[in-house]
C-alpha positions, -999 to +999 in steps of 0.1 A: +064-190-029+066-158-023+052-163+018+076-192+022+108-170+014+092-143+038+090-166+063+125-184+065+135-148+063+120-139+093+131-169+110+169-156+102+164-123+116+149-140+151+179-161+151+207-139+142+192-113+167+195-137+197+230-152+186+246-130+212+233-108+234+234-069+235+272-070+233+275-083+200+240-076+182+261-048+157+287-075+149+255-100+143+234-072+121+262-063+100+265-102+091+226-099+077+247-093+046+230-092+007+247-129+001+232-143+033+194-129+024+206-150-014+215-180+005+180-181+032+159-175-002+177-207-019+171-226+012+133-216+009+133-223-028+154-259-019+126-266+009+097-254-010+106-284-039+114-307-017+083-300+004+108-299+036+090-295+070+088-262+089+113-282+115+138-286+087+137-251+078+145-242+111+169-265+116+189-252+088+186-214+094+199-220+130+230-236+110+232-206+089+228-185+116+257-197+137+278-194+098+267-160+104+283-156+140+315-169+122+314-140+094+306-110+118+343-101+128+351-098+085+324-080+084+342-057+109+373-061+094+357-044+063+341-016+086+304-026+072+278-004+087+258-024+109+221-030+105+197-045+123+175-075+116+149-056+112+165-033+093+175-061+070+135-074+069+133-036+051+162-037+031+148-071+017+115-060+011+118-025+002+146-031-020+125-052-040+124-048-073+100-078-084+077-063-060+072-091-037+064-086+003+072-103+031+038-118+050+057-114+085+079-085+096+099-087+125+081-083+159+097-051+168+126-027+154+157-021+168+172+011+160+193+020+143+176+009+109+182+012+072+154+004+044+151+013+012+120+038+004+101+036-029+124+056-054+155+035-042+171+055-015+188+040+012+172+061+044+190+055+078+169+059+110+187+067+140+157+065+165+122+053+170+105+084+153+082+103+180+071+127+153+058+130+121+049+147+089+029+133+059+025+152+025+002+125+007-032+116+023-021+079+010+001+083+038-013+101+063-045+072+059-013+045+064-003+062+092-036+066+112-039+028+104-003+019+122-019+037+148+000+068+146-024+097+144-009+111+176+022+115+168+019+134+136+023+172+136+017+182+105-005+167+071-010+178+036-032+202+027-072+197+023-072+178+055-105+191+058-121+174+028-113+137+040-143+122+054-119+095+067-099+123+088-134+136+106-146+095+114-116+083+127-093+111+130-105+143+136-076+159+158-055+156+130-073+178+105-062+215+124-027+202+120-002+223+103-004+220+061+026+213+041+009+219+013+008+197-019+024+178-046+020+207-068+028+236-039+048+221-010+056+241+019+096+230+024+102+254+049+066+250+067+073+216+069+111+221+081+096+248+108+075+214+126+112+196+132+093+164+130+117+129+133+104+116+103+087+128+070+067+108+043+063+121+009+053+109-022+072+101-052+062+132-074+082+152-043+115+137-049+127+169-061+124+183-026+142+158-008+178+170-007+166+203+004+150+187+034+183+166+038+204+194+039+183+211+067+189+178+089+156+164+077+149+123+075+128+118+047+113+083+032+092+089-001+065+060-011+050+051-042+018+029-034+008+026-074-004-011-075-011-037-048+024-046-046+035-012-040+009-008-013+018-037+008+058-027+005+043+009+013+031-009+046+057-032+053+080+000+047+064+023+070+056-002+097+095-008+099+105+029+101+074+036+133+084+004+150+047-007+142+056-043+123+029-061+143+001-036+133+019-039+096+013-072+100-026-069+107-032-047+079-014-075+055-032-104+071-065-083+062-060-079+028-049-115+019-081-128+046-103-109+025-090-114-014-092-151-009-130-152-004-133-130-031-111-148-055-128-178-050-165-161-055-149-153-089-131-182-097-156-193-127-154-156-146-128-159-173-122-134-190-138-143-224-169-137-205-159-111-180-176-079-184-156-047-198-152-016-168-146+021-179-127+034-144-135+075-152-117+100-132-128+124-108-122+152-133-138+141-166-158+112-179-137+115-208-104+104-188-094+070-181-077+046-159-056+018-180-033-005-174-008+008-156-028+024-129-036+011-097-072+018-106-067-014-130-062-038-102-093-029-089-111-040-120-089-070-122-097-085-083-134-079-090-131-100-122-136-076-143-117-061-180-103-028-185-122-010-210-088+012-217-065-020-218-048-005-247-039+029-229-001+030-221-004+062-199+007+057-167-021+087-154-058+094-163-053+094-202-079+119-215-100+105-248-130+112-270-166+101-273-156+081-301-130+064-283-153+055-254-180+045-283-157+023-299-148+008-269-187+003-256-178-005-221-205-028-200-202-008-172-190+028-166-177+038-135-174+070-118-143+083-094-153+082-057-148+118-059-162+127-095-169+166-099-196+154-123-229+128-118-240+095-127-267+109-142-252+138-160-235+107-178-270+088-184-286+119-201-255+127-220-269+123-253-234+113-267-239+081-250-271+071-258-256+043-278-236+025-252-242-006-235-236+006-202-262+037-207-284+016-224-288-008-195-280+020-170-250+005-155-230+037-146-223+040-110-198+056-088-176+041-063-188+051-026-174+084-014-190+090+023-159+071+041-130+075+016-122+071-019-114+032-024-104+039-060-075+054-046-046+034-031-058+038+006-048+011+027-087+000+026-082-002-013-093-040-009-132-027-005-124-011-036-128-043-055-154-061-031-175-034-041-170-032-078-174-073-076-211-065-060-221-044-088-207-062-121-212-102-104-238-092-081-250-133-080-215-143-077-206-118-049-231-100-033-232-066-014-232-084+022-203-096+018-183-063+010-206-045+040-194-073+067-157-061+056-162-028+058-177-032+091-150-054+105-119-031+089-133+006+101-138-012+139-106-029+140-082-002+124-098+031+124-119+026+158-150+037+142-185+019+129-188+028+093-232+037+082-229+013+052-260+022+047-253+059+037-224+053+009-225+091-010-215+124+008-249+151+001-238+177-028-221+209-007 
């Protein structure tokens, strides 16, 4: 359901841009109005019942579109700022709050645009941007995906300790730091003039400072799969890069099905229980609410820490993780501690998952796909591999892998080398 509506939506926007040339494309934006994106998703919900051809569909948003000629001049009347299809594409899906992305964006952006970033702020931009910043290596790795490595001008900080930066990326890691989510650099950042900055949620607070220097800011908040691909489809509007948006989204849903359907036949009565442990401590957890937990659940696996209600690594005790006798443990991509220093913990020598010595950690040579990365997806191919290695099996992760790094980063991963040497 949720493709269908993207669809017919995009279907509007091609129509309503061409209903009437350059001279009336603001009158024809500014009837893309909230009521009309209502009425195309009850005609998608109408055709989708009634099993109504792609043709129909068609045929009855080129009807709506000319309905939407005839409304432009109120629109006018009530001085509506215009906005472009496009525009409208991230409105729609940005705005989101059920979380739901459209499968096809627009094939290009015309400016100017106004989406809705991650914390609900309605972000207008003027011009294609030509330069950029990124505070959050989420998305700064976004960004070198859309292909847009040479037009940033300054990163977060720690550039220097992202494998990913040095494979595909390299130039970008001397670039001017604008610190962290704990210590940003306002003024730093200010100083580079960039036409567009990206921050994370946790630097809202900085925002209207950057505002008030003539700053254009859009702040994302890729904490679950959802999240991610309205991270993409968000981005990709703002950079004019839709059709490499696109790509990215048609990977991810190319590469779940398979593994979905190697799965299919785990329930979760017999699913095996995961303990996601942070990079900081075994004895901190990923539950429900993180984005970790999505990785377990594509891979067919149970969170360990179900019951958890943080909404961050929730620190516990080795009784807890007794009690909860995980089958597996799994280690943080970038754990400051070592798969064995959990197997000789003599703590644990009661738990399944020591016991049987399934502890492992997640790969860490490339990037860390425990982490919301826009190759996130590997993430649970390769925790499938290790908990239903006869149902999924490592080759199937590695030709991914293979086929992802070529086509978006330009580089051929050694997928035969996973873990980074101890510095």
């Amino acid at each position: 359901m949720k493709r269908t509506l993207a669809i017919v939506l995009s279907i509007t926007m091609i129509l309503l841009a061409g209903c009437g040339g350059a001279g009336n494309q603001a009158a024809t934006s500014a009837a893309t109005t909230a009521a009309e994106i209502t009425a195309a998703e009850t005609t998608a919900a109408e055709a989708a019942e009634t099993e109504t051809s792609a043709a129909e569909i068609a045929k009855a948003e080129t009807t709506k579109a000319d309905s939407a000629s005839e409304s432009s001049d109120k629109a006018e009347e009530n001085e509506a700022e215009p906005t472009s299809p496009a525009g409208a594409a991230a409105e729609n899906s940005a705005g989101n709050s059920s979380g739901e992305v459209p499968a096809v964006l627009a094939a290009s952006v015309t400016y100017p645009i106004t989406i809705t970033d991650q914390i609900d702020r309605e972000v207008v931009i003027e011009e294609e941007p030509e330069t950029l910043v990124s505070g959050y290596y989420i998305s700064t790795s976004l960004l070198i995906t859309l292909g847009l490595k040479d037009k940033l001008v300054g990163i977060e900080a720690k550039a220097k300790s992202r494998s990913i930066y040095h494979l595909s990326a390299p130039e970008v890691i001397d670039l001017p730091s604008v610190g962290t989510a704990k210590e940003f650099d306002l003024e730093g950042c200010a100083a580079l003039e960039p036409d567009l900055i990206v921050l994370p949620a946790k630097l809202k607070d900085v925002i209207p400072s950057l505002e008030e220097l003539g700053m254009t800011v859009i702040a994302v908040n890729p904490e679950d799969k959802d999240l991610l691909e309205e991270a993409v489809t968000i981005l990709g509007t703002a950079t004019n890069t839709t059709e490499r948006a696109n790509e990215l989204l048609a990977f991810h849903d190319k590469k779940l099905e398979p593994l979905t359907e190697a799965l299919s036949g785990i329930d979760a009565a017999s699913a095996p229980t995961v303990y996601l442990a942070s990079n900081s401590s075994l004895l901190a957890v990923a539950g429900p609410a993180m984005y970790q937990n999505s990785l377990i659940e594509q891979a067919a696996g149970v969170n360990a820490a179900a019951e958890i209600t943080d909404d961050y690594w929730a620190d516990i005790s080795y009784e807890q993780l007794l009690a909860w006798d995980p089958d597996y443990i799994i280690l943080a991509a970038d754990a400051e501690y070592t798969v064995d220093s959990v197997l000789e913990d003599e703590n644990l020598k009661g738990l399944k998952a020591v016991a049987s010595g399934n502890v492992y950690q997640f790969p860490n040579a490339i990037e860390s796909w425990d982490s919301p990365v826009p190759s996130s997806i590997l993430g649970s191919m390769w925790l499938a591999s290790v908990i239903h290695p006869d149902n999924y099996p490592a080759d199937n992760w590695k030709q991914a892998a293979a086929e992802y790094y070529e086509t978006f980063y330009g580089f051929t991963p050694d997928l035969e080398n996973l873990y980074s040497a101890a510095e």
